[in-house]
C-alpha positions as CSV (number, residue, x, y, z in Angstrom):
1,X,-6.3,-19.5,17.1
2,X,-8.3,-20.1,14.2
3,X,-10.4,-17.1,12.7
4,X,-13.9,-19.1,13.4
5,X,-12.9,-19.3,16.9
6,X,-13.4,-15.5,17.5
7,X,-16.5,-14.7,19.3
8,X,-18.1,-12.0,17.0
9,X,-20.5,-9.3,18.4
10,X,-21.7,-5.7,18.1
11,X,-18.6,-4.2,19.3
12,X,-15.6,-6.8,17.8
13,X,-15.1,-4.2,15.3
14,X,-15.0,-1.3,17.3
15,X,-12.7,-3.9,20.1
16,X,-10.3,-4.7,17.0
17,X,-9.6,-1.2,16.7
18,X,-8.9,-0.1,19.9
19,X,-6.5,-2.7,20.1
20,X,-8.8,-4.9,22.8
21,X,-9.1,-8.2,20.5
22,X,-6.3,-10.5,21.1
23,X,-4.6,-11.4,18.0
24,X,-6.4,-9.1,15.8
25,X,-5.5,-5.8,14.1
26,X,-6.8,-4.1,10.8
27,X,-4.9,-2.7,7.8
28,X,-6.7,0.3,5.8
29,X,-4.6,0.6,2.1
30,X,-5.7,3.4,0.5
31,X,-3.8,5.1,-2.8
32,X,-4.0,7.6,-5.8
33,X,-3.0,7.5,-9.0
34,X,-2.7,11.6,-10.0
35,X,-3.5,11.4,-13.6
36,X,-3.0,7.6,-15.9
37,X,-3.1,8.2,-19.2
38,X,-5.4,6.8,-21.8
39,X,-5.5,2.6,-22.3
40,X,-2.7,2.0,-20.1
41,X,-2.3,-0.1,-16.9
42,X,-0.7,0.6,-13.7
43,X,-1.0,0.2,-10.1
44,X,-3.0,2.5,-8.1
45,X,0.2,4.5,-6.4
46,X,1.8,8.0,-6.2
47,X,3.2,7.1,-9.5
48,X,1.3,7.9,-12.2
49,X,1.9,5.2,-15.6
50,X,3.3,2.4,-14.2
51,X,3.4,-1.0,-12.5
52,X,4.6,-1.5,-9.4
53,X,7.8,-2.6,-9.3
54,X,7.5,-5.5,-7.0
55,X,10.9,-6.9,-8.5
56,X,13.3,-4.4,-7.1
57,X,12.5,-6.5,-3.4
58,X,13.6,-9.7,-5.0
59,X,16.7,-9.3,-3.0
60,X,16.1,-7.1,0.6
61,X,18.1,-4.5,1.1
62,X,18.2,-1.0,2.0
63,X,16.3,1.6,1.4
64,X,17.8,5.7,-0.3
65,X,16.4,8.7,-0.2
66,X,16.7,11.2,-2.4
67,X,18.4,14.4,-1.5
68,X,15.3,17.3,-0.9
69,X,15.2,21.1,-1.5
70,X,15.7,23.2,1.2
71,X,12.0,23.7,2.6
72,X,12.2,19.5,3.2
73,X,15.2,19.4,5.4
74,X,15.7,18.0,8.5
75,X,11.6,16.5,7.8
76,X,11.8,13.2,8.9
77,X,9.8,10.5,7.1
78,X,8.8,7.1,8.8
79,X,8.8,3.9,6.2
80,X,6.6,0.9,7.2
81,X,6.9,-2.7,5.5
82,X,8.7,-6.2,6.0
83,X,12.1,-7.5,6.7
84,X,13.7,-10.3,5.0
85,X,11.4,-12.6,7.0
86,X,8.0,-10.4,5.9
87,X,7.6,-9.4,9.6
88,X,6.6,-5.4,10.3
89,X,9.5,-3.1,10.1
90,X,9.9,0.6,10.4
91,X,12.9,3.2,9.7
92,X,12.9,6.9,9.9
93,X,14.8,9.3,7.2
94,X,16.3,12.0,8.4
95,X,16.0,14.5,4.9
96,X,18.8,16.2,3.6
97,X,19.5,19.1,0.9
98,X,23.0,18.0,0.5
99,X,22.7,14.5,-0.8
100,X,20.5,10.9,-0.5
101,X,20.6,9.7,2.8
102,X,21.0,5.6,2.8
103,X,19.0,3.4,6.2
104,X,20.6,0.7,7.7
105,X,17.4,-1.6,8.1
106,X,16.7,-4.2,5.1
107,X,13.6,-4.2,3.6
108,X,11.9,-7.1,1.9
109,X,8.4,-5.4,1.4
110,X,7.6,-1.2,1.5
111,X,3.8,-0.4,1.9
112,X,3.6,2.9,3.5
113,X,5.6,6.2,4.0
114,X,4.9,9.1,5.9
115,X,6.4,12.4,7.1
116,X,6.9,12.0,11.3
117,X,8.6,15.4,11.9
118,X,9.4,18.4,11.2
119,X,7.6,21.5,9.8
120,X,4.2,20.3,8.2
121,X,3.9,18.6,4.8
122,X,6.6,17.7,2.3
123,X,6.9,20.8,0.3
124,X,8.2,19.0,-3.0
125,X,8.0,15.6,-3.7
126,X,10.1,13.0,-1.6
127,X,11.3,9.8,-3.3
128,X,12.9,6.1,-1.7
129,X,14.4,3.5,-4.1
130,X,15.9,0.1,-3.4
131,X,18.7,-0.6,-5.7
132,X,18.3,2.0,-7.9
133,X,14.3,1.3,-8.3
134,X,12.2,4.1,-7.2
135,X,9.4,2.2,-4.7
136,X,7.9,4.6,-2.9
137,X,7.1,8.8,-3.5
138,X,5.5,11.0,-1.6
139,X,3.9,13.7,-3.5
140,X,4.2,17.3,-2.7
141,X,2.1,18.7,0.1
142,X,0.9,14.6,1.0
143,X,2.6,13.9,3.9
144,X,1.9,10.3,2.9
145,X,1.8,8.1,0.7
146,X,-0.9,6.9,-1.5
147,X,0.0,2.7,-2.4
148,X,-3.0,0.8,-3.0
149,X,-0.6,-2.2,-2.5
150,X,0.4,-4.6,0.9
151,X,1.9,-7.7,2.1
152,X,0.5,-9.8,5.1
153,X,3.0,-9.9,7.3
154,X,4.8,-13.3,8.3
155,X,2.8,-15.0,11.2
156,X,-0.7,-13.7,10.0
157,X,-4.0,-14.2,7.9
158,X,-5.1,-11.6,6.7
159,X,-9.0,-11.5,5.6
160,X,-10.3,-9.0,2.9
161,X,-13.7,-7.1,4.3
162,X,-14.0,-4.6,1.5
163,X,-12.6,-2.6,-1.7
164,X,-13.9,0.9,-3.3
165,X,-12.6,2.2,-6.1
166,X,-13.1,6.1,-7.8
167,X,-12.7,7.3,-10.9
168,X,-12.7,11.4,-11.8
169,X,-16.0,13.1,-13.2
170,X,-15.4,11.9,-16.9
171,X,-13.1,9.0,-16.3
172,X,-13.5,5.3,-17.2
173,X,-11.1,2.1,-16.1
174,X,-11.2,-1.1,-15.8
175,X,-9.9,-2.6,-12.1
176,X,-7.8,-5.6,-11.3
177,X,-7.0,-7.0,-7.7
178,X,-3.9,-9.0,-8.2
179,X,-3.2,-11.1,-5.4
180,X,0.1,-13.1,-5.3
181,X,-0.8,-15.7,-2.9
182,X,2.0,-16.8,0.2
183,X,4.1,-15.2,-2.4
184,X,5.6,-18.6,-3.7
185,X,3.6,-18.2,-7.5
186,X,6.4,-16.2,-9.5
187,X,2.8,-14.2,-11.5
188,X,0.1,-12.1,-10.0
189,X,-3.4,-13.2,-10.6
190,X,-6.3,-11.5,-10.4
191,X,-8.2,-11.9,-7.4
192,X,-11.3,-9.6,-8.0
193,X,-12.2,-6.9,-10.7
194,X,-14.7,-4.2,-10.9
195,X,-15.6,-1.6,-13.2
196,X,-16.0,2.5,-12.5
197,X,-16.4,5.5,-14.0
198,X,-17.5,8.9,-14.5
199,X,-17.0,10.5,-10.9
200,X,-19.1,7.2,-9.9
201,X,-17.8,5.0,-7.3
202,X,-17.7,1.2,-6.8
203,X,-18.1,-0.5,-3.3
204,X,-17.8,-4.3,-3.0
205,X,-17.9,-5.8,0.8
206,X,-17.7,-9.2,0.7
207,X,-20.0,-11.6,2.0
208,X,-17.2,-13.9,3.4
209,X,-14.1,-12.2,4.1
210,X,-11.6,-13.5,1.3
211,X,-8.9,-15.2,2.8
212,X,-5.3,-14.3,2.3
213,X,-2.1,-16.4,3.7
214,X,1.0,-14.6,5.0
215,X,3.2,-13.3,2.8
216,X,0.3,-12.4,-0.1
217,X,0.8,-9.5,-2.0
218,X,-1.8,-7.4,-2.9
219,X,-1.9,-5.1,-6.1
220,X,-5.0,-2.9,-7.1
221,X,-4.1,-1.9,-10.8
222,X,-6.4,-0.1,-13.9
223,X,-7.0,-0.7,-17.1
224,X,-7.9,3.3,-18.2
225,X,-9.8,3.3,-22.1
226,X,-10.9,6.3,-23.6
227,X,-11.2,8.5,-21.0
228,X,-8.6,9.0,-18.5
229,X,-8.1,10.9,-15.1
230,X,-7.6,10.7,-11.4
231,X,-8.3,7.2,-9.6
232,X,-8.4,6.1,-5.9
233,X,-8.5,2.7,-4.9
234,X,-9.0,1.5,-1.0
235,X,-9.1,-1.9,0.7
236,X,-9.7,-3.1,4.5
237,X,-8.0,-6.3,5.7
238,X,-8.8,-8.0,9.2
239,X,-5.5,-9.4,10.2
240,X,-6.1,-12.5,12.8
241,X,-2.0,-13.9,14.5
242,X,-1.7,-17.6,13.6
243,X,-0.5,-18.5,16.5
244,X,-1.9,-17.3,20.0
């Protein structure tokens, strides 16, 4: 069904997200960066410093966990992304303070973590990697992650209602949306920027939702200057099924 085929209304929103739209669902990304250093870039995520490394999925595979301390044993942590044919996935971890612990499902795309079970929060940080490449950490006390990053999932548009971005009081960056469209370009290109600063906070809802195919990746990165800090980026995507 195509998206201008929807009959829109006071309550499609509210209808979308309590599952009553056929063919529609929402994504909220929403991620932290604890502390970039001065003129660097890096991708808004649990990592401080760094690009994502979108490269470690060129081949799917399994995902590792790193063996925990004592207080994180027995948690179990619930990984959400794409299979080797971008459609939704999920795994639970089992933690262990005697070694990594390997899944069996084969991951093409990771875009969220978060702990399921077990005694509250994560008490020290919890890290995944694929083929040696750490690609997803879940800081200590989060119970989550914090990835402003996501594919649209095989089978779907996905259509991009709004961004916000924060910076700490005294911080200044410069923000990229990189958008690898259907994931066929080998390069990222930006798809938006924005500017914020100074415990200020930039809002930009589109006018027309932007349109991304299946299989886009999406990448919220900064450019810090002279004045670094904490940064939050956040993103809401309408997703609307191809195919009805």
């Amino acid at each position: 069904m195509a998206f201008n085929n929807y009959i829109w209304g006071e309550q499609f929103d509210l209808n979308v997200a309590r599952g009553k739209t056929r063919g529609a669902s929402t994504i909220h990304k929403f991620g932290a960066t604890p502390s970039q250093s001065t003129n660097t870039t890096a991708t808004v995520w649990d990592k401080e410093d760094t690009l994502y490394p979108w490269s470690a999925f060129d081949t799917p595979g399994v995902l590792v966990a790193a063996q925990v301390g004592a207080d994180d044993n027995g948690k179990v942590v619930t990984i959400q992304g794409l299979d080797e044919n971008y459609e939704l996935i999920s795994e639970d971890f089992t933690l262990s303070s005697t070694g990594t612990v390997t899944g069996n499902k084969s991951f093409k795309r990771v875009y969220r973590g978060f702990v399921s079970s077990g005694d509250g929060e994560n008490v020290g940080q919890l890290n995944f990697s694929r083929g040696g490449t750490q690609v997803l950490r879940i800081l200590a006390g989060s119970g989550q992650t914090l990835m402003a990053i996501y594919t649209v999932p095989a089978g779907y548009t996905g259509y991009l209602y709004q961004g916000v971005a924060t910076a700490q009081s005294g911080a200044d960056a410069t923000g990229y949306m990189y958008v690898r469209y259907n994931s066929v370009a080998t390069i990222f290109r930006v798809g938006h920027t924005f500017e914020v600063a100074g415990g200020g906070e930039y809002t930009y809802k589109f006018t027309f939702p932007q349109e991304m195919p299946e299989k886009t990746d999406i990448d919220v990165r900064l450019t810090t200057r002279s004045n670094n800090g904490r940064f939050t980026a956040a993103f809401d995507i309408l997703l609307i099924k191809n195919e009805l």
